[in-house]
C-alpha positions in Angstrom: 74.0 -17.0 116.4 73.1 -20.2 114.6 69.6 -21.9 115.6 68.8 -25.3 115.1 65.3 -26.6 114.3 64.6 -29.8 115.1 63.7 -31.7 111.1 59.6 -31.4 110.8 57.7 -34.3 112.1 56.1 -36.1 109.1 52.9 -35.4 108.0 49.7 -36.7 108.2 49.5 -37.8 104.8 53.4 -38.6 104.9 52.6 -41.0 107.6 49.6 -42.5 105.6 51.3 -43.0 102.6 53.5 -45.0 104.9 50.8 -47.6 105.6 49.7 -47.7 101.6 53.2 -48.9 101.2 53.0 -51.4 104.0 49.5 -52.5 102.3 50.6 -53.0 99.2 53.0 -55.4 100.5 51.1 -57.2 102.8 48.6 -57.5 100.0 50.8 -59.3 97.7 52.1 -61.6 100.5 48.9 -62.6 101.1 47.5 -63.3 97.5 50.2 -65.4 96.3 48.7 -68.8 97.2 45.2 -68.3 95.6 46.6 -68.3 91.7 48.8 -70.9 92.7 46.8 -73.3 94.9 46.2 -76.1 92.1 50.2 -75.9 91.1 51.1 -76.2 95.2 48.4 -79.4 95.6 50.5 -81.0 92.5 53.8 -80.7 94.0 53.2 -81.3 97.5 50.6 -84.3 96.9 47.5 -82.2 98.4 44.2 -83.8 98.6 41.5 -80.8 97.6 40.7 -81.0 101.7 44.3 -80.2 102.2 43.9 -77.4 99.5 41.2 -75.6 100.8 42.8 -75.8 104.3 46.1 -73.9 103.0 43.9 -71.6 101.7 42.5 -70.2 105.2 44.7 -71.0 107.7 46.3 -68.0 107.5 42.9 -65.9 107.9 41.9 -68.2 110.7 45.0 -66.9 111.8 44.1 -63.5 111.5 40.4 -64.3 113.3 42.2 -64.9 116.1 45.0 -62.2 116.0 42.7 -59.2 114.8 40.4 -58.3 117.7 43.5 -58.5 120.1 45.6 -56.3 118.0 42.8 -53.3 117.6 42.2 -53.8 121.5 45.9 -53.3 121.7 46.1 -51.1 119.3 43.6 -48.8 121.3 45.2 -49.5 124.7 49.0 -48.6 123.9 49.1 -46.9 120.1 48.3 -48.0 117.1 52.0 -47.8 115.5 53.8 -50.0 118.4 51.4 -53.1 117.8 51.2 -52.9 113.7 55.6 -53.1 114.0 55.3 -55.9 116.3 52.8 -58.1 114.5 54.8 -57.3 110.8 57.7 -58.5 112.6 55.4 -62.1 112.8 54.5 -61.6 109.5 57.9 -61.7 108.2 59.4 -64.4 109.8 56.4 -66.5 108.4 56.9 -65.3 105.2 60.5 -66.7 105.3 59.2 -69.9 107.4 56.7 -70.4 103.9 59.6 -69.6 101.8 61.7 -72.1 103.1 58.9 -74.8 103.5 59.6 -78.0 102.1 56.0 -79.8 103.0 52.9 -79.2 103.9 53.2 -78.9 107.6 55.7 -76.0 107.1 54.0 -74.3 104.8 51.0 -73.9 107.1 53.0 -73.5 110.0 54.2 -70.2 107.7 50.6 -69.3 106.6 49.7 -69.3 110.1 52.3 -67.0 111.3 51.6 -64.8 108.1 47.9 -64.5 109.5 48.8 -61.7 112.2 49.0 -59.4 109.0 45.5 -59.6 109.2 45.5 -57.7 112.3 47.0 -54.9 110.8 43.8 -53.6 109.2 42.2 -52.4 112.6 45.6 -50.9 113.7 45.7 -49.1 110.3 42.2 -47.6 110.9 43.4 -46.4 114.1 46.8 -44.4 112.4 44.2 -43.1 110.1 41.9 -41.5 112.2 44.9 -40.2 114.6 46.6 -38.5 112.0 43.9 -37.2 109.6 40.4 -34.6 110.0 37.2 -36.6 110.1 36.4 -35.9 106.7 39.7 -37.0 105.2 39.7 -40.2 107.0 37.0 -41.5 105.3 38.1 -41.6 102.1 41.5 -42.6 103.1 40.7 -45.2 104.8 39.1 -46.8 101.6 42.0 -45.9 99.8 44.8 -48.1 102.2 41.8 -51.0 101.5 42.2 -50.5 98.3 46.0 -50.3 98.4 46.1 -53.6 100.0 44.3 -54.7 97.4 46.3 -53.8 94.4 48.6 -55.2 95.9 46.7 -58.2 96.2 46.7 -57.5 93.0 50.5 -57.7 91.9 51.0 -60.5 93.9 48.2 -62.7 92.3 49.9 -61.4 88.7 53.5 -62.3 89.6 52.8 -65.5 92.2 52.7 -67.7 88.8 55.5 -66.5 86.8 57.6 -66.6 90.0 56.6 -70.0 90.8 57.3 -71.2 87.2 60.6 -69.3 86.3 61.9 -70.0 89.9 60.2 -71.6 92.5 57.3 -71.7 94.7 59.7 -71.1 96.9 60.0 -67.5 95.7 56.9 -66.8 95.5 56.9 -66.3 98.8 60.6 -64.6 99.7 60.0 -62.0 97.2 56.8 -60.1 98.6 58.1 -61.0 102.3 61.2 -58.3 101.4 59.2 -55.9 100.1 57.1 -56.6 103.6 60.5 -55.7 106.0 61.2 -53.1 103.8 57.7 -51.1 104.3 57.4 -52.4 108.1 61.0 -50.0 108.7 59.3 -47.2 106.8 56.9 -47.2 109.3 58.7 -47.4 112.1 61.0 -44.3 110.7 58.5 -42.2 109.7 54.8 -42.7 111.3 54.8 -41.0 114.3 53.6 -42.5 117.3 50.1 -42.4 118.1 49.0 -42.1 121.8 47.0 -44.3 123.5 43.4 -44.4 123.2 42.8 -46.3 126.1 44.2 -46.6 130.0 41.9 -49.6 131.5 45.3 -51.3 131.5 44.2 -55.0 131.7 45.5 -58.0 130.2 45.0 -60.5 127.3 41.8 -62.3 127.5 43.7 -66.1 127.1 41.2 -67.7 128.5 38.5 -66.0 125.7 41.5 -67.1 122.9 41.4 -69.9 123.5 37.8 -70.7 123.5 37.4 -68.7 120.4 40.8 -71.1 118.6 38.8 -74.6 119.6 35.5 -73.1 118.3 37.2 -71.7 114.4 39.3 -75.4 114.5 35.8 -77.5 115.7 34.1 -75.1 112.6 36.6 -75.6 110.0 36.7 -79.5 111.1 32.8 -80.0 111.1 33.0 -78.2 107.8 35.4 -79.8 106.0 35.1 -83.7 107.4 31.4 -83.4 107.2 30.7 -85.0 104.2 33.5 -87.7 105.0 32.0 -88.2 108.5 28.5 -88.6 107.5 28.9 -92.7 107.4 30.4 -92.0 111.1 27.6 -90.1 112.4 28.9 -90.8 116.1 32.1 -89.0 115.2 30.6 -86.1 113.4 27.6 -85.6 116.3 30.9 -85.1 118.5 32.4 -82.5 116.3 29.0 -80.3 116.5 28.5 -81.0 120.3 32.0 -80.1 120.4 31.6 -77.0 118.8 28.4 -76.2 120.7 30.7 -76.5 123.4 33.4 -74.4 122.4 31.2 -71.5 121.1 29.1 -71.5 124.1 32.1 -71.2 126.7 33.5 -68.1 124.4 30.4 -66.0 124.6 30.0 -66.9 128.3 33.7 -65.8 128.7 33.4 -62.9 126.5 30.4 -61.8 128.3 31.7 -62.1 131.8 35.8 -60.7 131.0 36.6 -57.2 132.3 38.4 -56.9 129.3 37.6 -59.3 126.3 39.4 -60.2 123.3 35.8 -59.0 121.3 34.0 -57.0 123.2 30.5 -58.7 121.8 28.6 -55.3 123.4 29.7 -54.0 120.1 27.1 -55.9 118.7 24.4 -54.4 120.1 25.1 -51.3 118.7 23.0 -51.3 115.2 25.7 -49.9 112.9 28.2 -52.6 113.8 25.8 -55.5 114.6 24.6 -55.1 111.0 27.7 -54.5 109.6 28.8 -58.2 110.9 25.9 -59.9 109.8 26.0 -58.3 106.4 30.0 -58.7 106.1 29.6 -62.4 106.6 26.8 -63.2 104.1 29.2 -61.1 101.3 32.0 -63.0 102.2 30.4 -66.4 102.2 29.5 -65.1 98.4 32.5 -64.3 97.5 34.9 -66.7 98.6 33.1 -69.4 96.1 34.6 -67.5 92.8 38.1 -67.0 95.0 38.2 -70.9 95.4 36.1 -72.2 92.8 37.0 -69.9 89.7 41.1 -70.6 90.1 40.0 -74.7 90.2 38.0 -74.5 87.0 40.7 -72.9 85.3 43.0 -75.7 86.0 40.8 -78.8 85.2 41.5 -80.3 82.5 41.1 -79.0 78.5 40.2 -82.5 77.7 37.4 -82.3 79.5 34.9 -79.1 80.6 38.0 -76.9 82.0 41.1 -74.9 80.5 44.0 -76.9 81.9 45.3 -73.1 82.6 49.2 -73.1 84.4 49.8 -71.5 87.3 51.0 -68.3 85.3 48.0 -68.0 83.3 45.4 -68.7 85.7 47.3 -65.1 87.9 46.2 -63.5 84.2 42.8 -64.4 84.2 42.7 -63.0 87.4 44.6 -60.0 86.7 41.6 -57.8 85.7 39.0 -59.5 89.2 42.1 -58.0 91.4 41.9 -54.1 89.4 38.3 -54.4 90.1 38.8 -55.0 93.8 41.6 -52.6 94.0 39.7 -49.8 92.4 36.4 -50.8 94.6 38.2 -49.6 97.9 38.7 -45.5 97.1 35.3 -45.6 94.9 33.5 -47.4 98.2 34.6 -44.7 100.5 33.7 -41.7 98.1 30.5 -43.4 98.3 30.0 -44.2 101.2 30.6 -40.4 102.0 28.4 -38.9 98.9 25.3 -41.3 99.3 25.5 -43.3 102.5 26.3 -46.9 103.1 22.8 -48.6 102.1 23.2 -47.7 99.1 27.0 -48.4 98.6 26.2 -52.0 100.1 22.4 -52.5 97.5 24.6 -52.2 95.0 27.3 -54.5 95.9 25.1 -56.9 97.0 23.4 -56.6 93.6 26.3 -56.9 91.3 27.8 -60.2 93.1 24.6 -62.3 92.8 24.0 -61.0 89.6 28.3 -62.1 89.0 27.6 -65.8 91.0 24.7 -66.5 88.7 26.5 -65.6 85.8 29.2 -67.8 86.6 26.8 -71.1 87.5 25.1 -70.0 84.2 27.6 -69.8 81.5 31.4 -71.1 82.2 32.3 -72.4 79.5 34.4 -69.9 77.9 37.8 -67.8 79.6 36.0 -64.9 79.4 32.9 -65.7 81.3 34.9 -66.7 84.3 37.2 -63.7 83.9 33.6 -61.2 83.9 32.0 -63.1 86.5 35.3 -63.1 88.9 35.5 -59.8 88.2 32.2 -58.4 89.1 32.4 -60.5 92.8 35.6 -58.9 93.5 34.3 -55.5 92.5 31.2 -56.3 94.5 33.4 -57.3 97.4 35.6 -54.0 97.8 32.4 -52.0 97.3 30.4 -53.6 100.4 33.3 -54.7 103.0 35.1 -51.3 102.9 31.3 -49.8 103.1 30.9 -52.0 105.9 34.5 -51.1 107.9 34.1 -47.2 106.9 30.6 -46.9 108.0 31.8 -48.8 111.2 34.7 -47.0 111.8 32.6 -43.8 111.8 30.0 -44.7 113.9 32.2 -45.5 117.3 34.0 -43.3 119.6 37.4 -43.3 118.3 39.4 -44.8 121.5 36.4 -47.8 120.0 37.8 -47.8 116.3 40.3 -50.7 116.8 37.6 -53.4 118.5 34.6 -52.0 116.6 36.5 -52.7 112.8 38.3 -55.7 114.3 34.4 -57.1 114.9 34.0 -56.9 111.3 37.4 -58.1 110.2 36.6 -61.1 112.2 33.4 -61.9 110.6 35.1 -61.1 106.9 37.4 -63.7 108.0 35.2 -66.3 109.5 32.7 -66.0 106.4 35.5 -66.3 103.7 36.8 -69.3 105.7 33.3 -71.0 106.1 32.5 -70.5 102.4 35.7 -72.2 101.4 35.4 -75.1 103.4 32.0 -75.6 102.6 32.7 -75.0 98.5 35.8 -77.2 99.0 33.6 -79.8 100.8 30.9 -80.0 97.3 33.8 -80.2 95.3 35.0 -83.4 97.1 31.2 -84.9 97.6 30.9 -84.5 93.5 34.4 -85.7 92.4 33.5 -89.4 91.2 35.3 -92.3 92.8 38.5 -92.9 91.4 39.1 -89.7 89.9 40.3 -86.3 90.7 38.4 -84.4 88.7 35.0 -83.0 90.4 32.1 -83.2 88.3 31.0 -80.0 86.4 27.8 -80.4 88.7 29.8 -79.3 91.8 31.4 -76.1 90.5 27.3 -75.3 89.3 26.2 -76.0 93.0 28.8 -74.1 94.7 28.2 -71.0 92.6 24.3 -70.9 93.3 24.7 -71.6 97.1 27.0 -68.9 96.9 24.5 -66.7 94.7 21.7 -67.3 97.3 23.4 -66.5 100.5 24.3 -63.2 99.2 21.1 -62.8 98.0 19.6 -63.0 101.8 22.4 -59.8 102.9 19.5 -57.9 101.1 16.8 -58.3 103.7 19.8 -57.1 106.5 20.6 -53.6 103.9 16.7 -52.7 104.0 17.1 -52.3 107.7 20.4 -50.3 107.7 19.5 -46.4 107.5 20.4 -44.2 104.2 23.4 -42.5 106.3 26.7 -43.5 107.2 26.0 -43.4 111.0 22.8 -44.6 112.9 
């Protein structure tokens, strides 16, 4: 007699492996728009405003999208939410594809910001399918899948764009996307449910939290047009003293919030926040300002780089990120996250000054963009690992969606506030900001990561506290 065995579930590296691929792929949807931004403001007429709004939208996006999906993700499995948000992620990939203005193409970068979300619900997978002491460093390993692929889409976005189209820039990495969101859904097995409270979407807390990221981003980047309207702009910040004081008492109050800010309390993620939005503040100056430089003029202090060239230069700053996730989570494990994050912390400022310093040759922007991005991956997956580890797991979803958040919402605010110097210092009648601006955005940038330090002599010398 003939017995039949069921085929062997995947394993729990099998089913990781799975969410590398989906990383990579989200990775390089994501990145395309950075090497490109200066060749998408030429052809669809963007003001630098208009730039440095295209270039967070779709992580405002994800602000607002990650701490529902890990609450999700923790309430009915982590695999059954990450399917449904690529499915988002997909159709505004082909909605950006396909855009033939500006208020397409956000509409796309919006819907392409629920792949953002997917982060927390990665976590999740991890630490259902792998020992403790396994998840660790794979968890810094999918971070730093996501960002090599960050990194092949910030090398091919120019070629594409060139070659073919902008339009394909932004079909090509949205195939590879479906293709790795049906691997998943074939092979990761499902996860069960970490939680059972069985409530509903906190809308009223979404929306509160939506008006107070638009009233930011507006008060951000209109401030330094508004300041002859003072009326106006004292409207904006009451405004936005409004909205951010309605979210917290909503938050506080909801049996089931969309960001459970009790988290905070809790010294390990607390700490992690403040210290994930300082970096990120840092960092997003050389991810906005270094790609701008690059394409000012030759005739004047810049390198009139293409589109093409420009995703060269920063070929070698996205190795150095993608390389910074696995090392960060060996670290992480081997010393403990002060000293992961000291050293980060160290090596951007030291990168930010470097750049305000000397900037007047390819490869001082190339070394200086470099060492931030390396500086980056070190610190945030320090941040999200350490985090990650030191909740209950049916907690890992809301705890690492926190920090997500505040990544988010410190690279947006350091964009919009570079982009704002760049269009206070770019003389009347021209487009060109002065050399002045780039100077100033770099130091501001230097300093604020400079101040994370007195936040990492508080944290203890162990992963958990």
């Amino acid at each position: 007699m003939t017995t039949t065995h069921a085929p062997a579930p995947p394993s729990g590296k099998a089913a990781v492996a799975t969410l590398g691929a989906l990383a990579v792929a989200t990775g390089a949807l994501e990145s395309v728009v950075t090497p490109t931004l200066p060749l998408l403001q030429r052809e669809l007429d963007m003001s630098p405003a208009e730039g440095a709004l295209l270039s967070i939208v779709l992580l405002v996006t994800g602000a607002l999208i990650t701490p529902i999906a890990g609450t999700l993700g923790d309430r009915y499995g982590g695999k059954r939410v990450v399917v449904r948000l690529m499915a988002v992620v997909c159709a505004g990939g082909l909605v950006s594809a396909l855009a033939p203005n500006l208020p397409v193409l956000l509409l796309g970068q919006v819907l392409q910001g629920a792949m953002v979300g997917a982060l927390p619900l990665s976590f999740i997978l991890v630490r259902a399918h792998l020992p403790a002491g396994e998840s660790k460093v794979a968890i810094g390993v999918v971070s730093g899948l996501f960002v090599g692929g960050a990194m092949a889409g910030t090398l091919a976005a120019g070629p594409v764009a060139e070659g073919l189209s902008r339009h394909w820039m932004f079909a090509l990495p949205t195939f590879a996307v479906i293709g790795a969101t049906v691997l998943v859904h074939r092979l990761m097995p499902h996860d069960p449910p970490r939680r059972t409270d069985g409530a509903g979407i906190d809308w009223p807390g979404l929306v509160l939290l939506s008006g107070t990221l638009v009233t930011l981003m507006l008060v951000l980047g209109l401030g330094a047009d508004l300041v002859a309207q003072p009326l106006v702009l004292l409207g904006l910040v009451v405004l936005l003293a409004a909205f951010g004081t309605g979210w917290v008492a909503v938050e506080r109050r909801a049996a089931s919030p969309m960001v459970d800010l009790r988290m905070l309390t809790r010294p390990a993620v607390g700490k992690s926040c403040v210290l994930t939005f300082l970096i990120c503040v840092g960092t997003s100056a050389a991810t906005y300002l270094v790609p701008q430089l690059f394409a000012v003029p030759a005739d004047t202090y810049g390198f009139g780089a293409s589109a093409t060239a420009i995703g060269f230069f920063l070929l070698p700053g996205a190795l150095a990120a993608s390389l910074a996730g696995p090392i960060s989570g060996i670290g992480v494990r081997r010393f403990g996250s002060r000293a992961v994050v000291t050293a980060g912390v160290l090596i951007m400022a030291a990168g930010l000054l470097g750049l305000a310093a000397a900037h007047t040759e390819i490869w001082h922007l190339v070394v200086g963009k470099a060492l931030v991005a390396l500086a980056n991956g070190l610190c945030v997956t320090a941040m999200v690992t350490r985090t990650a580890t030191s909740v209950d797991l049916g907690d890992t979803g809301i705890a690492t969606g926190l920090v997500l958040v505040t990544r988010v919402i410190g690279f947006a605010v350091g964009v919009q506030v570079t982009g704002a110097i760049l269009t206070a210092g770019t003389p009347a009648g021209s487009k060109i900001p002065a050399e002045s601006a780039f100077v100033a955005g770099f130091v501001l940038a230097a300093a604020v990561t400079a101040l994370s330090l007195l936040v990492v002599r508080t944290m203890s010398k162990g992963v958990k506290e």
